[in-house]
C-alpha positions as CSV (number, residue, x, y, z in Angstrom):
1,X,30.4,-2.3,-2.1
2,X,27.3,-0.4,-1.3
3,X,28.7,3.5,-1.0
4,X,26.5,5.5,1.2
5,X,26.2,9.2,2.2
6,X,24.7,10.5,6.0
7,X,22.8,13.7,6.0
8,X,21.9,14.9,9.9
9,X,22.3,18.5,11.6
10,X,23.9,16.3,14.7
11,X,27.5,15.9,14.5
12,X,27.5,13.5,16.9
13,X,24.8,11.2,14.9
14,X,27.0,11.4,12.2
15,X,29.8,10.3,13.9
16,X,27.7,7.4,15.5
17,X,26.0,6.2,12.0
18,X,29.6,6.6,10.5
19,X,31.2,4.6,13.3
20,X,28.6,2.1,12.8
21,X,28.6,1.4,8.7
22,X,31.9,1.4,8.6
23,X,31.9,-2.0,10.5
24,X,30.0,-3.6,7.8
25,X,32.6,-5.0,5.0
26,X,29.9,-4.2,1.7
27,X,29.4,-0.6,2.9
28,X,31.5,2.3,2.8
29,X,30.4,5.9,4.3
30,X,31.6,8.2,1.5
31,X,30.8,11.6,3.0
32,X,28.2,13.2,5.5
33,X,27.0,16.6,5.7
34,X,24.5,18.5,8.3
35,X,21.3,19.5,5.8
36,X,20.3,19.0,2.6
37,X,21.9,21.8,1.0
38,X,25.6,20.4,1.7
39,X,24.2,17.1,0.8
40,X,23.6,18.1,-2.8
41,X,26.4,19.8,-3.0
42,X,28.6,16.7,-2.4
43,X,26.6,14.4,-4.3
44,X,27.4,16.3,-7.5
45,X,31.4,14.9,-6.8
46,X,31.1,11.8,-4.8
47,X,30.0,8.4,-6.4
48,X,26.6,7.6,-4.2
49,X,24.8,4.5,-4.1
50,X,22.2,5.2,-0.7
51,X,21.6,8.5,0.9
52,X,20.8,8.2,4.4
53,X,18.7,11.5,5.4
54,X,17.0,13.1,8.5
55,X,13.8,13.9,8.0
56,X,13.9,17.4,10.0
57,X,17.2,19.3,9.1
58,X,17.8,22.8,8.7
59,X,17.5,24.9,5.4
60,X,16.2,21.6,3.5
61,X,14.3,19.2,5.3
62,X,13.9,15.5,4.1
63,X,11.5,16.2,2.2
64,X,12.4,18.7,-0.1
65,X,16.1,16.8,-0.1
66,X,14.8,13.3,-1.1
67,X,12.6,15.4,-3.8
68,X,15.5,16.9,-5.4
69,X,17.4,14.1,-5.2
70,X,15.2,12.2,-7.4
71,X,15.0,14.8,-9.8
72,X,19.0,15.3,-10.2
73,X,19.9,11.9,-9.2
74,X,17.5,9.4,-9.6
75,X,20.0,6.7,-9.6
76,X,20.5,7.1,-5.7
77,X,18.3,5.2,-3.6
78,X,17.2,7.5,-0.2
79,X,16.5,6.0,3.0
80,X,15.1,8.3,5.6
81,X,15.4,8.4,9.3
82,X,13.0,9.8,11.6
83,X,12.0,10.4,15.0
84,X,8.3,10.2,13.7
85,X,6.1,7.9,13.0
86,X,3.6,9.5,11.5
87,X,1.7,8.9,8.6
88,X,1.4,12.3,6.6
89,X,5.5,12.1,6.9
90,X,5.9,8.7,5.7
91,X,3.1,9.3,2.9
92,X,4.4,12.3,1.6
93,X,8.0,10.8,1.4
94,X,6.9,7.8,-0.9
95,X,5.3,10.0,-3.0
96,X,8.4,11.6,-3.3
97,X,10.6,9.2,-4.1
98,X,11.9,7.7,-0.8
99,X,13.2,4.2,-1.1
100,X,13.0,3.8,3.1
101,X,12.0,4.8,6.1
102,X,12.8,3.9,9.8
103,X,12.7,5.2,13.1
104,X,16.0,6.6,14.9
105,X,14.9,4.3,18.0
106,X,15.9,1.3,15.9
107,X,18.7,-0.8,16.4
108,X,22.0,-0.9,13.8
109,X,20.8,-4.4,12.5
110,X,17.5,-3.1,11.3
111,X,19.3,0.1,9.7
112,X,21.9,-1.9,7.8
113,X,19.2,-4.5,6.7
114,X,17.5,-1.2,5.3
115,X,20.3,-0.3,3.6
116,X,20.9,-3.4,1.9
117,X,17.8,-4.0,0.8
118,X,17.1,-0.4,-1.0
119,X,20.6,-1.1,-2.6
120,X,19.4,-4.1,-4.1
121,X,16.3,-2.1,-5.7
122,X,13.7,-3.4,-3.5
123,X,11.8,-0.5,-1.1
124,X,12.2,-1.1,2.7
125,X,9.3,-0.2,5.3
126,X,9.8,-1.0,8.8
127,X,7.5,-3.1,10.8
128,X,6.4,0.2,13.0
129,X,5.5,1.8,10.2
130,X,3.4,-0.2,7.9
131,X,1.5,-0.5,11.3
132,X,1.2,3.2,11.6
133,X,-0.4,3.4,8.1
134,X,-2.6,0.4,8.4
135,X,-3.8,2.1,11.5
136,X,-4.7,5.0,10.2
137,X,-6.1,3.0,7.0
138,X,-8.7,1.6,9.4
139,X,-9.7,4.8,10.9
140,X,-13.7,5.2,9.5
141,X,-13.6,8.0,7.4
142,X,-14.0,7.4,3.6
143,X,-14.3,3.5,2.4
144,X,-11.4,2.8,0.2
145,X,-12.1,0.0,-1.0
146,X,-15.2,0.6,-3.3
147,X,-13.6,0.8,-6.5
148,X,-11.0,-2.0,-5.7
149,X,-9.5,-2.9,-9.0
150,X,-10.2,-7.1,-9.2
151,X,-7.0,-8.9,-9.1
152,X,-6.4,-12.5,-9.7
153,X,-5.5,-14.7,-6.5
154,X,-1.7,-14.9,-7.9
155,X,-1.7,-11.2,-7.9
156,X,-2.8,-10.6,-4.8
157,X,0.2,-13.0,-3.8
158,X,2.9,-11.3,-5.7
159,X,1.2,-7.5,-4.5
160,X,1.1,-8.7,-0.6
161,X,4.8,-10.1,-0.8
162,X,6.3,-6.5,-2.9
163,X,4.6,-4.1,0.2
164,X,6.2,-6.7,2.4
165,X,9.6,-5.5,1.0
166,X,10.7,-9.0,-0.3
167,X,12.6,-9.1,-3.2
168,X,12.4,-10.6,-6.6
169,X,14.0,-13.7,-5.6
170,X,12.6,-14.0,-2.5
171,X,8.5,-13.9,-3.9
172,X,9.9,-17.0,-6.4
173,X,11.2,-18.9,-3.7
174,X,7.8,-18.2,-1.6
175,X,5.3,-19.1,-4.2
176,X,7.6,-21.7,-5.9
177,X,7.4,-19.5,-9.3
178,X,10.6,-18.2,-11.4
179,X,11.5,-14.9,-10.8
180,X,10.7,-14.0,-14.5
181,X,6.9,-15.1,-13.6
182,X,7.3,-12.6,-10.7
183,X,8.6,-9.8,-12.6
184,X,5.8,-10.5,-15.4
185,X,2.9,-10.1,-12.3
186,X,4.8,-7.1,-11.0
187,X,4.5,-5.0,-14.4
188,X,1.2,-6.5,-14.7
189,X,0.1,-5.1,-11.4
190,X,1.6,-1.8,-12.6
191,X,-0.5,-1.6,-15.4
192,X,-3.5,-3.0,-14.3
193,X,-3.6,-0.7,-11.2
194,X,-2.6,2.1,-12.9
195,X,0.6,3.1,-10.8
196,X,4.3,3.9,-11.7
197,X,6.9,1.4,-9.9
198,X,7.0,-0.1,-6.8
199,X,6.7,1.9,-4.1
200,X,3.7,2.6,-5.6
201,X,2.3,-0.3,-5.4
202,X,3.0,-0.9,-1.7
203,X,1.2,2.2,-1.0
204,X,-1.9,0.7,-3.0
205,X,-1.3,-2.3,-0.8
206,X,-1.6,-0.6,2.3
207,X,-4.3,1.5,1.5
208,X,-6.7,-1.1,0.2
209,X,-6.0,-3.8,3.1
210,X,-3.9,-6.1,1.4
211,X,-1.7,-5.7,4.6
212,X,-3.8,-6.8,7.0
């Protein structure tokens, strides 16, 4: 059971989101609260797995919320919800430790797909958005690309499939490789490339084309 928490300063999206998750028999809406101030609060006594967060709410925005909450509890995953598509939002949220990020004007399938996904450990990016950023990737103002880091052509695989969001299991299936052959090209790609986890390494992804 995936437990989940809903932070919005609308009652009545709160209401909807919790009318609609608790249809789904692996996830439970534990709790709900109006900004990111309650929503620390009750993640100190409820047992979290996926935080579900506006990005614009009063007293603590996104933001600042998903930044704390990888600092205090950096076993919960965060997905955020937005009314923006916008790429200095969605930047600044993987940087700070955002698992997801969708748009409010997307349907119930896409957000409990989300949620499943970031449960499971993958990161989950939807189709709008990696658009948005390779968009503004292409946009001619600095080349990116110069100092490209050379990667083999199974890397390149593996790096295209992770900012994709597919999991572990699913890259194996997809390249007909074991998943512990996967897991050895993602830490590779980590070190090589110099970044920190995953979510990293989409970001790479998109920023150096391998999205396109």
């Amino acid at each position: 059971m995936i437990n989940v928490i809903i932070a919005d300063d609308h009652q009545i999206v709160l209401d909807g989101l919790k009318l609609l998750l608790e249809r789904e028999k692996d996830i439970c809406p534990v709790g709900e609260a109006l900004n990111g101030v309650e929503l620390l609060a009750q993640l100190e006594k409820k047992q979290v797995d996926v935080a579900v967060i506006d990005i614009d709410m009063p007293r603590m925005n996104g933001i600042e919320t998903t930044k704390e909450i990888r600092k205090r509890f950096p076993h919960i995953k965060v997905l955020i919800l937005s009314m923006y598509n916008d790429n200095e939002y969605i930047k600044q949220l993987v940087e700070v430790g955002a698992s997801g990020y969708i748009l409010k004007n997307k349907g119930k399938e896409e957000l409990v797909s989300a949620i499943r996904k970031i449960a499971s450990g993958s990161e989950y990016l939807g189709e709008d958005i990696i658009k948005t950023i390779m968009e503004e990737m292409k946009k001619p103002k600095k080349t990116l690309n110069e100092n490209k880091i050379p990667l083999t052509k199974r890397e390149i695989e593996v790096l295209k499939l992770i900012a994709q969001g597919c999991t572990t299991p699913q890259i194996a299936d997809k390249l007909y490789i074991a998943p512990s052959t996967v897991e050895t090209h993602r830490r590779n790609l980590i070190d090589k490339l110099g970044v920190a986890n995953s979510k990293e390494l989409i970001r790479y992804a998109i920023e150096n084309g391998y999205c396109q």
